[in-house]
SEDREN-264010 format. One record per residue: x, y, z of N, C-alpha, C in turn; chain; residue number from 1; residue in three letters. Coordinates in nm, 2 decimals. Layout:
! residues N
npx:X npy:Y npz:Z capx:X capy:Y capz:Z cpx:X cpy:Y cpz:Z ch:A i:NUM aa:ala
...
END
This chain:
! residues 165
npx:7.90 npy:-1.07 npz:13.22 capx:7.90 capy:-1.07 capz:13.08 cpx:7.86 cpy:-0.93 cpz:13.03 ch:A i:1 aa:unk
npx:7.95 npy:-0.87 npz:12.94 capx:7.93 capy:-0.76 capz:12.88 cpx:7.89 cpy:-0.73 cpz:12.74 ch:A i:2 aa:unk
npx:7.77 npy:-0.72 npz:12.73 capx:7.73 capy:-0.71 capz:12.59 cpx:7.73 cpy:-0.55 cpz:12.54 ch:A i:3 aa:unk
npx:7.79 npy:-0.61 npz:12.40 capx:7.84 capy:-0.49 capz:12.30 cpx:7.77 cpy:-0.42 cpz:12.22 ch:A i:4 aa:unk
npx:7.72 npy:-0.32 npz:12.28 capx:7.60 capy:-0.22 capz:12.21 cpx:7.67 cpy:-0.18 cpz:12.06 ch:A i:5 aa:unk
npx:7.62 npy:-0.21 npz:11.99 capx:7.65 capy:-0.12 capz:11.84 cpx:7.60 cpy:0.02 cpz:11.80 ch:A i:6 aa:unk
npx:7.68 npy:0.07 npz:11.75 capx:7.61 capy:0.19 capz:11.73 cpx:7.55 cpy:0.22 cpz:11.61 ch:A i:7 aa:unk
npx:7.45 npy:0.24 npz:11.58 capx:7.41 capy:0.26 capz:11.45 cpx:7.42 cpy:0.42 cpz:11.38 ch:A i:8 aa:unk
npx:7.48 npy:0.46 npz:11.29 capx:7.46 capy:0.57 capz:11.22 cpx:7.29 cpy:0.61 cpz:11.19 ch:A i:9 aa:unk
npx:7.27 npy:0.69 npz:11.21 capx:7.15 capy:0.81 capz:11.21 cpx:7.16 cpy:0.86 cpz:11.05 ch:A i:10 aa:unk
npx:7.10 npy:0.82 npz:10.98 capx:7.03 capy:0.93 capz:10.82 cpx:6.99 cpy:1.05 cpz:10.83 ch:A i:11 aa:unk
npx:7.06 npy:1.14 npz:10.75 capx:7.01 capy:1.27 capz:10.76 cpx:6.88 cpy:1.27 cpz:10.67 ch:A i:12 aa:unk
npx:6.81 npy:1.37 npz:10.71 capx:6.69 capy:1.35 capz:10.61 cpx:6.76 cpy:1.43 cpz:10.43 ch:A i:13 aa:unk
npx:6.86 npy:1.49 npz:10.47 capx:6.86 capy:1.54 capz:10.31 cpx:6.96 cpy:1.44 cpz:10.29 ch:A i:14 aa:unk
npx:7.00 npy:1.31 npz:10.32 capx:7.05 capy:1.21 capz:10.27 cpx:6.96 cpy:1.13 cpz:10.20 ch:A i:15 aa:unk
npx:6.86 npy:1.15 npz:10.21 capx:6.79 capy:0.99 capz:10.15 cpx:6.75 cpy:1.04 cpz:9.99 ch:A i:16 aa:unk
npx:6.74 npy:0.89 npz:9.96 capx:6.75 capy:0.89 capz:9.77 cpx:6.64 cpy:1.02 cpz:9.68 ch:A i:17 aa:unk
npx:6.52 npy:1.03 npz:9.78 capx:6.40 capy:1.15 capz:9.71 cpx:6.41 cpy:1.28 cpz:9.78 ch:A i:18 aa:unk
npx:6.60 npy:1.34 npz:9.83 capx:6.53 capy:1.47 capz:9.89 cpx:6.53 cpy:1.55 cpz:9.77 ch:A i:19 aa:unk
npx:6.45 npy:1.67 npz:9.83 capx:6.43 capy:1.75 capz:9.70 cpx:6.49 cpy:1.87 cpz:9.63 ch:A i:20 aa:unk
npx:6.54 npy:1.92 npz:9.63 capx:6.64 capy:2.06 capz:9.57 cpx:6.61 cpy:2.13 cpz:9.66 ch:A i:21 aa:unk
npx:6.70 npy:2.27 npz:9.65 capx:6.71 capy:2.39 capz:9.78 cpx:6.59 cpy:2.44 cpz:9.75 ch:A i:22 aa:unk
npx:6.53 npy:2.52 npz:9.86 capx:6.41 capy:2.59 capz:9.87 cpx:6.41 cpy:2.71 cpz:9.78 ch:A i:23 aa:unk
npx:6.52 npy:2.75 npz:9.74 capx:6.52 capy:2.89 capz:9.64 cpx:6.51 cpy:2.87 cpz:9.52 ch:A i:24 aa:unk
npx:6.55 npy:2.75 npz:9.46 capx:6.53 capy:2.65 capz:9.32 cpx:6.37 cpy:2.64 cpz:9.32 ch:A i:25 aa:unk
npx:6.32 npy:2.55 npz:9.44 capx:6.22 capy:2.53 capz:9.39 cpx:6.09 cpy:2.64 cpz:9.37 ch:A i:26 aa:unk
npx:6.15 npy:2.71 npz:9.48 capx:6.07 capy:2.86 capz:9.47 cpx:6.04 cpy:2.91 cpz:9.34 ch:A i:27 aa:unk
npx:6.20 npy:2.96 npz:9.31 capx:6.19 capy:3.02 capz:9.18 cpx:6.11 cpy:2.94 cpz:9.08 ch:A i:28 aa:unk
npx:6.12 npy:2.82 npz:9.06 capx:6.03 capy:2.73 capz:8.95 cpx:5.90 cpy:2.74 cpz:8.98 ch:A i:29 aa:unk
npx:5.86 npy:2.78 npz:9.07 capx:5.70 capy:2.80 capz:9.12 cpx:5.67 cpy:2.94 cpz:9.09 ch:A i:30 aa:unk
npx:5.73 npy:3.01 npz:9.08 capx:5.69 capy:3.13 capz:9.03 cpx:5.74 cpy:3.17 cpz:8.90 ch:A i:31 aa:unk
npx:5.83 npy:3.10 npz:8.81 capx:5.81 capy:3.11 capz:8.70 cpx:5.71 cpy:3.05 cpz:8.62 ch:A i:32 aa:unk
npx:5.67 npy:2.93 npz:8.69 capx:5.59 capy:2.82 capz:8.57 cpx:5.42 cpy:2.86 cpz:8.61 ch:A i:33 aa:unk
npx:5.39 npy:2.95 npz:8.72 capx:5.35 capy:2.99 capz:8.76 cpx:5.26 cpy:3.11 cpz:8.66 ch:A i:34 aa:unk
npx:5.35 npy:3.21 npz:8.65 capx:5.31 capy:3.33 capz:8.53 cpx:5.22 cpy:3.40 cpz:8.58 ch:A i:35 aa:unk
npx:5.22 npy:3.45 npz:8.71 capx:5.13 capy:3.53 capz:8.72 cpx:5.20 cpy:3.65 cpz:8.75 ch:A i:36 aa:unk
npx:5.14 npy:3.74 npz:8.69 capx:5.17 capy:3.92 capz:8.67 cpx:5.21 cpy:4.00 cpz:8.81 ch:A i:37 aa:unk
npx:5.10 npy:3.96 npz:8.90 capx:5.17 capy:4.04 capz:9.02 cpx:5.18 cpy:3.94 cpz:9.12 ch:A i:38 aa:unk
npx:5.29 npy:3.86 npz:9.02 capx:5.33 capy:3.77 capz:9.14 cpx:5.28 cpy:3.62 cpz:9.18 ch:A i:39 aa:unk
npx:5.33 npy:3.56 npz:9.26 capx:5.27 capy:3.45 capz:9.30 cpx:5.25 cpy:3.45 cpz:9.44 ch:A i:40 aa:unk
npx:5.08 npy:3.42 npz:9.53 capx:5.06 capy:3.38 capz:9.69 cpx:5.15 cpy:3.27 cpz:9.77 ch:A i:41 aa:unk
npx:5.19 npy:3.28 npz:9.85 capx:5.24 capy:3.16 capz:9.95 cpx:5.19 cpy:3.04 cpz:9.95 ch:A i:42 aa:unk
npx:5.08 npy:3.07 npz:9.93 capx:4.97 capy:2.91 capz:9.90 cpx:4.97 cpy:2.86 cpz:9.80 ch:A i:43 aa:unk
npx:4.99 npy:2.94 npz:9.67 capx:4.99 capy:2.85 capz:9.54 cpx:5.15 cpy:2.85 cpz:9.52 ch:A i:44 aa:unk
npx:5.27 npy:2.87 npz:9.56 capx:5.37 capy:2.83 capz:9.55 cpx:5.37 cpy:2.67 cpz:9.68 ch:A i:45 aa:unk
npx:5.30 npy:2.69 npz:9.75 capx:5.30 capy:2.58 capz:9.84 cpx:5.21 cpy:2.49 cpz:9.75 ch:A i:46 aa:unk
npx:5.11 npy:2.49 npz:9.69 capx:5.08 capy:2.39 capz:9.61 cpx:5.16 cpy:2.37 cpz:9.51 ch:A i:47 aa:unk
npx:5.18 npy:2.42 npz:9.44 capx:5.29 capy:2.35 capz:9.35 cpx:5.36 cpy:2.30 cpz:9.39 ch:A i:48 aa:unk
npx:5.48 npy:2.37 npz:9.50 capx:5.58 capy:2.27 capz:9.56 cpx:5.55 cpy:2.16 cpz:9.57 ch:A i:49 aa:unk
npx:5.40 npy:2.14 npz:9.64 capx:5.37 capy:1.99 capz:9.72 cpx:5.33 cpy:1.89 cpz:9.58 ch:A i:50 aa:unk
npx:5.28 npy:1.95 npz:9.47 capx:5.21 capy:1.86 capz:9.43 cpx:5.35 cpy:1.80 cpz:9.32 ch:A i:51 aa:unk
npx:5.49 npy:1.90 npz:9.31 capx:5.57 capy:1.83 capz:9.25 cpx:5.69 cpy:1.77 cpz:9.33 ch:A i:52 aa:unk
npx:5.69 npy:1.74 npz:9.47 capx:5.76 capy:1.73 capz:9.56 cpx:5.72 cpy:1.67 cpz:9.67 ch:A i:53 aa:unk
npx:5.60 npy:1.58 npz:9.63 capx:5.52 capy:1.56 capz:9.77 cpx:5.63 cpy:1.43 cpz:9.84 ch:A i:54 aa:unk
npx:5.68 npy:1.38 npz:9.76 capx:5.72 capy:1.21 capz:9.83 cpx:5.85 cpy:1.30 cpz:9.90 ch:A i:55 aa:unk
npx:5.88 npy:1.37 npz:9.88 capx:6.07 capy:1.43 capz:9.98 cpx:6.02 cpy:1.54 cpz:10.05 ch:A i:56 aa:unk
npx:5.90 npy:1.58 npz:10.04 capx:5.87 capy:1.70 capz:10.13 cpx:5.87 cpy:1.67 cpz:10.31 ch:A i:57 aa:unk
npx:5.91 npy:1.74 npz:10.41 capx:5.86 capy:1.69 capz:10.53 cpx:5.76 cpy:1.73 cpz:10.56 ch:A i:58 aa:unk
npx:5.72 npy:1.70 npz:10.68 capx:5.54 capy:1.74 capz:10.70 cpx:5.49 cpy:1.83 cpz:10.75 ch:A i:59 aa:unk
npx:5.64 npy:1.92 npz:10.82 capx:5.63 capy:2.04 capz:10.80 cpx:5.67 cpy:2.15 cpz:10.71 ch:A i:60 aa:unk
npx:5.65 npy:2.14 npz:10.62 capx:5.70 capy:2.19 capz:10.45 cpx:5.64 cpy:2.31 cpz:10.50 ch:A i:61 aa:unk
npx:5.51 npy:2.38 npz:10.49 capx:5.49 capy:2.47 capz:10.48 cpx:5.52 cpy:2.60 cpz:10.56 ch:A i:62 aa:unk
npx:5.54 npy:2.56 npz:10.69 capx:5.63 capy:2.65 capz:10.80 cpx:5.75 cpy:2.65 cpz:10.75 ch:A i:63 aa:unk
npx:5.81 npy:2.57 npz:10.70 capx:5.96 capy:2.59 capz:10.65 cpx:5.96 cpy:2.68 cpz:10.52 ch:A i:64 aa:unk
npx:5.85 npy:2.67 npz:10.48 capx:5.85 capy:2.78 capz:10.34 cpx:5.80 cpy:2.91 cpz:10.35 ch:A i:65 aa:unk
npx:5.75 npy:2.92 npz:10.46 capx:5.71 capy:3.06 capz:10.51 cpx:5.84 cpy:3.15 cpz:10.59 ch:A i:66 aa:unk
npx:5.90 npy:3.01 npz:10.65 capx:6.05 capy:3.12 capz:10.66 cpx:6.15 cpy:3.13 cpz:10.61 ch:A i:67 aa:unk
npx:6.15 npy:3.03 npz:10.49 capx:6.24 capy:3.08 capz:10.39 cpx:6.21 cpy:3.17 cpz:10.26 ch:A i:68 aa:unk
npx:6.06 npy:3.17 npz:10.26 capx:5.99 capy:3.33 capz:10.18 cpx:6.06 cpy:3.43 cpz:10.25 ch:A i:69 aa:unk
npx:5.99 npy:3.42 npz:10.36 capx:6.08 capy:3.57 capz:10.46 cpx:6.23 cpy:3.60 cpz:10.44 ch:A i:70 aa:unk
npx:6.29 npy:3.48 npz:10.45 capx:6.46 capy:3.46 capz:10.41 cpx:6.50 cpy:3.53 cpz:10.31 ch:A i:71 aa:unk
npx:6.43 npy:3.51 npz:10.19 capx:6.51 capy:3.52 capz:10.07 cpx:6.44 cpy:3.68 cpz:10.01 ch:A i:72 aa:unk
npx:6.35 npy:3.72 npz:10.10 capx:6.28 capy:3.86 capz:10.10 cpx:6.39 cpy:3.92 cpz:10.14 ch:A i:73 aa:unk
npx:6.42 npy:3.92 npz:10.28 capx:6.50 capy:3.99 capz:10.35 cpx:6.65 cpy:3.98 cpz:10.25 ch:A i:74 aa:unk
npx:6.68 npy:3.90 npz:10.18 capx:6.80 capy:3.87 capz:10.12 cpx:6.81 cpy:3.91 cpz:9.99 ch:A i:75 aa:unk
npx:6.69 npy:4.00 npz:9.96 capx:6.66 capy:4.03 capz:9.84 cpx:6.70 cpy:3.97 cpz:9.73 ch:A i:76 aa:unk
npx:6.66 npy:3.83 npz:9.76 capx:6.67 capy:3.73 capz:9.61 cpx:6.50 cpy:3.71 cpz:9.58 ch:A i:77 aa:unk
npx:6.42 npy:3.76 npz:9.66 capx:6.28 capy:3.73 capz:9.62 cpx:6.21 cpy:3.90 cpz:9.67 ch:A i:78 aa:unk
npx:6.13 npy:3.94 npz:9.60 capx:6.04 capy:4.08 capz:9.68 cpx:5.88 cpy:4.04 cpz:9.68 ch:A i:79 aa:unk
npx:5.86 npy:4.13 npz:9.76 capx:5.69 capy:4.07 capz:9.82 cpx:5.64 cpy:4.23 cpz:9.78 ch:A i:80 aa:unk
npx:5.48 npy:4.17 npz:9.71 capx:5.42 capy:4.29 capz:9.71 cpx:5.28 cpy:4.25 cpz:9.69 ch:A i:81 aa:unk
npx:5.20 npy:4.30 npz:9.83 capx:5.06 capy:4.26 capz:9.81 cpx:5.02 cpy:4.12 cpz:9.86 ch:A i:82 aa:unk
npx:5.13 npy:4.09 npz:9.95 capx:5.15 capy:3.91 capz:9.96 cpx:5.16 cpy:3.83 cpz:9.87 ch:A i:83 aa:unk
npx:5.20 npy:3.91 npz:9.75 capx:5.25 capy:3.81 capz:9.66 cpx:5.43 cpy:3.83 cpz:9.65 ch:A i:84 aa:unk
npx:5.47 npy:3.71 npz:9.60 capx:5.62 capy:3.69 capz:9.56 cpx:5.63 cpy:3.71 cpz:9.42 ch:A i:85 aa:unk
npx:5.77 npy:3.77 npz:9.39 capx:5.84 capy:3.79 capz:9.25 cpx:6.01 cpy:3.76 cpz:9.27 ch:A i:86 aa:unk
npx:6.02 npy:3.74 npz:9.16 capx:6.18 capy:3.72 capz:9.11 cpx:6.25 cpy:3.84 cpz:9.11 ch:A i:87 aa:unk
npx:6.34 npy:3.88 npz:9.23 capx:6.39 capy:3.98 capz:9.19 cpx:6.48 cpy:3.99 cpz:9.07 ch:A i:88 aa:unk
npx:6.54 npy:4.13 npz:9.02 capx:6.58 capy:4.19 capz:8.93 cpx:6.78 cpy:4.09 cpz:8.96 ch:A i:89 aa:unk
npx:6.81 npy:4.07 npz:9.11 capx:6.89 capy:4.02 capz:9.08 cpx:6.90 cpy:3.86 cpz:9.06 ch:A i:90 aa:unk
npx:6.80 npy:3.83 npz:9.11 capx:6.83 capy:3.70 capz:9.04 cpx:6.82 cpy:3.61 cpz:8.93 ch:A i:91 aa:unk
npx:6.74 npy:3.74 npz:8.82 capx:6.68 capy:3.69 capz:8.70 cpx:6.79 cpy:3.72 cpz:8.59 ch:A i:92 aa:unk
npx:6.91 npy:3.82 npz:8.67 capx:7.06 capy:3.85 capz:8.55 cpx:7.07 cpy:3.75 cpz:8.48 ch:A i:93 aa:unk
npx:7.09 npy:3.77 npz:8.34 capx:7.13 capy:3.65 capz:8.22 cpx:7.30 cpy:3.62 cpz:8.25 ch:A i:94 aa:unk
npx:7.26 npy:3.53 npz:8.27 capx:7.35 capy:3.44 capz:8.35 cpx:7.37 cpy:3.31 cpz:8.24 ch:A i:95 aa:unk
npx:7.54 npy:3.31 npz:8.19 capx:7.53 capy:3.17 capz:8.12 cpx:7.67 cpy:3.11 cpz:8.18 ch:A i:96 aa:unk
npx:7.59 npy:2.96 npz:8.19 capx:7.69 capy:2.87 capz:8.27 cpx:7.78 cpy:2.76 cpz:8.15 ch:A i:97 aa:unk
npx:7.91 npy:2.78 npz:8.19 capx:8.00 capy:2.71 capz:8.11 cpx:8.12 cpy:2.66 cpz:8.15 ch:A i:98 aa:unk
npx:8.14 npy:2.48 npz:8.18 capx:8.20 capy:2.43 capz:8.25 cpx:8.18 cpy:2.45 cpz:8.42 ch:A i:99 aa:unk
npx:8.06 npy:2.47 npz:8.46 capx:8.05 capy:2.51 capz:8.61 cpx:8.07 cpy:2.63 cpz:8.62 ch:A i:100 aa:unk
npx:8.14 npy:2.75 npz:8.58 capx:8.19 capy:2.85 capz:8.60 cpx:8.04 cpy:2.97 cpz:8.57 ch:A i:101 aa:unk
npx:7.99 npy:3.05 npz:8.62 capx:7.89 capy:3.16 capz:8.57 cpx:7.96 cpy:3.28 cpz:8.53 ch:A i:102 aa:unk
npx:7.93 npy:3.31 npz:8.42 capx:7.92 capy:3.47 capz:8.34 cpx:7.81 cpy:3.55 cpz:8.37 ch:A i:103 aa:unk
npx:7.83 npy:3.66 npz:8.38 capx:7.71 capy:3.75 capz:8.39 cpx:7.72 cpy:3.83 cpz:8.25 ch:A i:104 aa:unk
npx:7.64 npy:3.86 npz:8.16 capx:7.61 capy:3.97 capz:8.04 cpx:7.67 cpy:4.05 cpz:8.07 ch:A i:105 aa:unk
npx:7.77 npy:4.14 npz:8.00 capx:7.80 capy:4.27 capz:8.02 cpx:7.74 cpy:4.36 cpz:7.95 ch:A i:106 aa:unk
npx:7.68 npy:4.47 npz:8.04 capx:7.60 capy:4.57 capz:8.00 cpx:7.67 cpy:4.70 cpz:8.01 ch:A i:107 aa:unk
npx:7.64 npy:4.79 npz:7.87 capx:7.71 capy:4.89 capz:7.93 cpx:7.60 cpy:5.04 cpz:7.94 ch:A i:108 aa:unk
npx:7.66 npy:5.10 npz:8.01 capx:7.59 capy:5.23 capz:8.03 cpx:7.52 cpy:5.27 cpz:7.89 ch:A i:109 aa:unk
npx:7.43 npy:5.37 npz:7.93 capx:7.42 capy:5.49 capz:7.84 cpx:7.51 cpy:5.55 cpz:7.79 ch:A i:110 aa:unk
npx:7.58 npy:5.61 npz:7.87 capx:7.68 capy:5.69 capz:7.86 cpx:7.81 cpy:5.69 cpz:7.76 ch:A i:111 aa:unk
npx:7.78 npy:5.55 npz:7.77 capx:7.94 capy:5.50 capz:7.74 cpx:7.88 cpy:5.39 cpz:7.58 ch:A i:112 aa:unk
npx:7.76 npy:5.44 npz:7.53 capx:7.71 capy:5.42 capz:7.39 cpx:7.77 cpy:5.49 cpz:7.34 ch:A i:113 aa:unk
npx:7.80 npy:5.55 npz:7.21 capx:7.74 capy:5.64 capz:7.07 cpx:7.64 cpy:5.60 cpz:7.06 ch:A i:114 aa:unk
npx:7.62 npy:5.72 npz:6.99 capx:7.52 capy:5.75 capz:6.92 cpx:7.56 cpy:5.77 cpz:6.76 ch:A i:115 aa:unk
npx:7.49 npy:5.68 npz:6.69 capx:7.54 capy:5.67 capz:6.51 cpx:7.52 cpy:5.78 cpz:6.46 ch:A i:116 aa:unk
npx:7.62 npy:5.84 npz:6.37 capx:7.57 capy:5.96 capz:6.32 cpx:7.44 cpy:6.02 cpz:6.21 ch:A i:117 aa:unk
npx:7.37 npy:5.86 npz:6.21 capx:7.29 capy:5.90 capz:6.12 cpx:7.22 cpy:5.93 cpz:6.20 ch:A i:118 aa:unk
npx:7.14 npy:5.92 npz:6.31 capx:7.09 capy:5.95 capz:6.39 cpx:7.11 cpy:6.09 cpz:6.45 ch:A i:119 aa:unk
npx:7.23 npy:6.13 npz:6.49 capx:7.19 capy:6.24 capz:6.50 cpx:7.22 cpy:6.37 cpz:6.42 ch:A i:120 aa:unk
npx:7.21 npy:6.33 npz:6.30 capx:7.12 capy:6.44 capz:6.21 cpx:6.99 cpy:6.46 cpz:6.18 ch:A i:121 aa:unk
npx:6.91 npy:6.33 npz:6.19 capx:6.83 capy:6.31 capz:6.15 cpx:6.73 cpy:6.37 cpz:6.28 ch:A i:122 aa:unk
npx:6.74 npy:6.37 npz:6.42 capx:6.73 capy:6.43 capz:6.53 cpx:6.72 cpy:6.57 cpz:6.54 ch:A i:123 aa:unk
npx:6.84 npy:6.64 npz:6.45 capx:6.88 capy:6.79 capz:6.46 cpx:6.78 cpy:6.84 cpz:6.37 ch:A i:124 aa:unk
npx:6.72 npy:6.79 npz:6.23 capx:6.63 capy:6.84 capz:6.16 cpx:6.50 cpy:6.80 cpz:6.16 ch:A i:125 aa:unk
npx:6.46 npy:6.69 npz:6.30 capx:6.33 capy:6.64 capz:6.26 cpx:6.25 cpy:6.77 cpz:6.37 ch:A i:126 aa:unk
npx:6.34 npy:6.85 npz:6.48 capx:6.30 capy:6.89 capz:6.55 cpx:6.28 cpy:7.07 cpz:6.49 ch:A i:127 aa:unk
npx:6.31 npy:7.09 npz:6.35 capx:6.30 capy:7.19 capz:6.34 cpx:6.40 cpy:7.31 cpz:6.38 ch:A i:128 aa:unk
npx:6.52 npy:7.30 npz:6.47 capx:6.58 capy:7.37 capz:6.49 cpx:6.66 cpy:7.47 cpz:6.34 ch:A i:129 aa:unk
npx:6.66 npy:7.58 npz:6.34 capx:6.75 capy:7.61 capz:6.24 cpx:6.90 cpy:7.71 cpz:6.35 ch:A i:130 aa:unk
npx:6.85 npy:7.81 npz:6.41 capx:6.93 capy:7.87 capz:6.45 cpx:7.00 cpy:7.80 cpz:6.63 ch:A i:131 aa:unk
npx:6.88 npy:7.70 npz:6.64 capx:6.91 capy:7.65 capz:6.79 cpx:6.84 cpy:7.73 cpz:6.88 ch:A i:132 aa:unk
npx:6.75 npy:7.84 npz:6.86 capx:6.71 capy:7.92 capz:6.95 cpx:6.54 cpy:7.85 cpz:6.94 ch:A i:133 aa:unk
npx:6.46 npy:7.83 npz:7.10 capx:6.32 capy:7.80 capz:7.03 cpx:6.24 cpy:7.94 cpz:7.04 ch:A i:134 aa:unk
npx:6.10 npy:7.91 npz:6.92 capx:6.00 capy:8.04 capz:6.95 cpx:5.90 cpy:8.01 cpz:7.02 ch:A i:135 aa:unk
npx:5.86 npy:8.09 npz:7.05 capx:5.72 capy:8.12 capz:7.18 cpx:5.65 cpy:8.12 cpz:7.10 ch:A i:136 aa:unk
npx:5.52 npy:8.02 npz:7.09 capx:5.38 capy:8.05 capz:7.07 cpx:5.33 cpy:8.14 cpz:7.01 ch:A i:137 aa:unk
npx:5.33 npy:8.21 npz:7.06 capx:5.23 capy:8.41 capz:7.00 cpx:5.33 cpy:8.40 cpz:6.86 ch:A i:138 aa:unk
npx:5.45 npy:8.35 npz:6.86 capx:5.60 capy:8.39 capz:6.70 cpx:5.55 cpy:8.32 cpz:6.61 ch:A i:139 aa:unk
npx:5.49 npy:8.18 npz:6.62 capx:5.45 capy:8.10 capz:6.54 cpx:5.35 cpy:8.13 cpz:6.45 ch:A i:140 aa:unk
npx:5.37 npy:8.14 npz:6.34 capx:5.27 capy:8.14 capz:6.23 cpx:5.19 cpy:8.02 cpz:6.21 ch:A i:141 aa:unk
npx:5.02 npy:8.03 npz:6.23 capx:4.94 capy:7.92 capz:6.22 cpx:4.92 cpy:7.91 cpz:6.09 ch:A i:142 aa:unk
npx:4.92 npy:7.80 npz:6.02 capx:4.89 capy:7.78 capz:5.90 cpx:4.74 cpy:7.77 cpz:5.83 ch:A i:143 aa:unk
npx:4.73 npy:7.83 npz:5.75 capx:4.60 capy:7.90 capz:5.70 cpx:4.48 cpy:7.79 cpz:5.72 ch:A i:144 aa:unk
npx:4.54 npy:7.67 npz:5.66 capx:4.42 capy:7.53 capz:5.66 cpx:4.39 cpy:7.47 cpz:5.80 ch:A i:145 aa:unk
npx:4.48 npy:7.50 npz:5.88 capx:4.45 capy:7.54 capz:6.02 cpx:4.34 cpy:7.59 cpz:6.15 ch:A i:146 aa:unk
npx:4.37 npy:7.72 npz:6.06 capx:4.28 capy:7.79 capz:6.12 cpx:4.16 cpy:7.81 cpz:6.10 ch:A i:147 aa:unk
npx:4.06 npy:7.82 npz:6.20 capx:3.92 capy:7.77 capz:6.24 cpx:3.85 cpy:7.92 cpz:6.17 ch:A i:148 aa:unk
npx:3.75 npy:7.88 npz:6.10 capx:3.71 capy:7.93 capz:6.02 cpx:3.53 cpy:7.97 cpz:6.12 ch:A i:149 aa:unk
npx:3.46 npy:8.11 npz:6.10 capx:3.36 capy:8.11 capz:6.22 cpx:3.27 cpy:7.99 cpz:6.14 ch:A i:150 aa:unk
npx:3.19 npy:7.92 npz:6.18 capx:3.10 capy:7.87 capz:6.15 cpx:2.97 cpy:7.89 cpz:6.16 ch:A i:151 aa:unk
npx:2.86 npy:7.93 npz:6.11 capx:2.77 capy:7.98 capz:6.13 cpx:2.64 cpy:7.88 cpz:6.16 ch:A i:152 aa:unk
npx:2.55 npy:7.87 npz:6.23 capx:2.46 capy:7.72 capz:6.26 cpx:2.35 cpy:7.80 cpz:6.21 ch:A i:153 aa:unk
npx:2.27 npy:7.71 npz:6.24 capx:2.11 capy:7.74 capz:6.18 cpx:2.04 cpy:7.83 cpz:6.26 ch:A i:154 aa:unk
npx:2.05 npy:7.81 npz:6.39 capx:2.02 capy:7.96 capz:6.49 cpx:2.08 cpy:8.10 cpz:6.50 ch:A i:155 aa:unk
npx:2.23 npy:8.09 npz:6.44 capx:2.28 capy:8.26 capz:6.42 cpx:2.22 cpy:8.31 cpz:6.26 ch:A i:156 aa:unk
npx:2.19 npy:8.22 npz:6.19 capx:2.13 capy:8.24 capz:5.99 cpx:2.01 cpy:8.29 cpz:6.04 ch:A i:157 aa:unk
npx:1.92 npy:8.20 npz:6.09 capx:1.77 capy:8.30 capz:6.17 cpx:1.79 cpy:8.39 cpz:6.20 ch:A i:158 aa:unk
npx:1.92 npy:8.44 npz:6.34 capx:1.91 capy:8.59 capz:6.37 cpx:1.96 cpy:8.70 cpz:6.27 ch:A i:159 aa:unk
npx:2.00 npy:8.67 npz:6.19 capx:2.11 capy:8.72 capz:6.09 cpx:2.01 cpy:8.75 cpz:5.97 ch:A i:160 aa:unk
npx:1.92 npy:8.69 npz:5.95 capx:1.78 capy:8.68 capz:5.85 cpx:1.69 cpy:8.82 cpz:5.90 ch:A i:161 aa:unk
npx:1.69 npy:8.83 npz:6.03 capx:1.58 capy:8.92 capz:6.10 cpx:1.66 cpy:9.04 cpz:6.11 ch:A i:162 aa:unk
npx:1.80 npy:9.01 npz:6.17 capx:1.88 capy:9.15 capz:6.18 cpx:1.89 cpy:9.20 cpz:6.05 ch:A i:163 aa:unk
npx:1.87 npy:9.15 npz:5.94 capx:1.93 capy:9.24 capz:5.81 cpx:1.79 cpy:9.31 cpz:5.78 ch:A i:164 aa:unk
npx:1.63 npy:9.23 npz:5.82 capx:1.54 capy:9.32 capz:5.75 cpx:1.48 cpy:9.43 cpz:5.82 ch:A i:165 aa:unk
END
């Protein structure tokens, strides 16, 4: 008699009903809601993860978060400074999503601004130029209310008392 083993299908762990979002989502949420200036520690992004993630977390969450800090360093979607984590520059681009599809803001150069013309008149005479040429120091006329006048104290009026008699 040959009995018929069944096979049972195996669950992935990111199949089940409470897994939790990708490690770079939740990262990033930990150091936004986070708000700290230079950054957020490995440990207090690990608490937060845990304490908003604890039921889908595995039990080794925090080795897994230590190499995906490293990961996303090296990938420069995250930069480290001082053992702390930040958002990098590229992944904070204003970004607006519509229909699934992402836009990025278009920015444009310096270069490729004007500049309004009220502006630069208002530039050309705030600076004083008349001929375009500048003067040296020593050329400049100091203006009379300006200039430092000697002052005499109560010790040079003493000497100045005795020197005249």
């Amino acid at each position: 008699m040959a009995i018929a083993k069944k096979k049972i299908p195996m669950k992935a762990s990111n199949s089940s009903p409470n897994a939790h979002p990708p490690y770079l989502q939740m990262i990033t949420e930990a150091i936004t809601s986070l708000k700290d200036r230079s950054g957020s520690s490995q440990p207090a992004i690990a608490k937060f993860i845990e304490a908003k993630y604890k039921e889908s977390l595995p039990p080794n969450f925090k080795k897994i978060l230590s190499v995906q800090l490293k990961k996303y360093v090296k990938s420069e979607k995250l930069f480290k400074i001082n053992n702390s984590y930040k958002i990098s520059a590229n992944s904070q681009k204003d970004k607006t999503v519509k229909n699934g599809v992402e836009k990025t803001a278009k920015m444009k150069r310096l270069s490729q601004v004007k500049t309004p013309e009220a502006l630069k008149k208002n530039v050309s005479t705030a600076a004083g130029k008349t001929d375009g040429k500048m003067k040296r120091l020593s050329q400049v006329k100091t203006p009379d209310r300006l200039k430092k006048t000697k002052a005499v104290t109560p010790m040079k009026q003493k000497s100045l008392k005795k020197g005249n008699k």
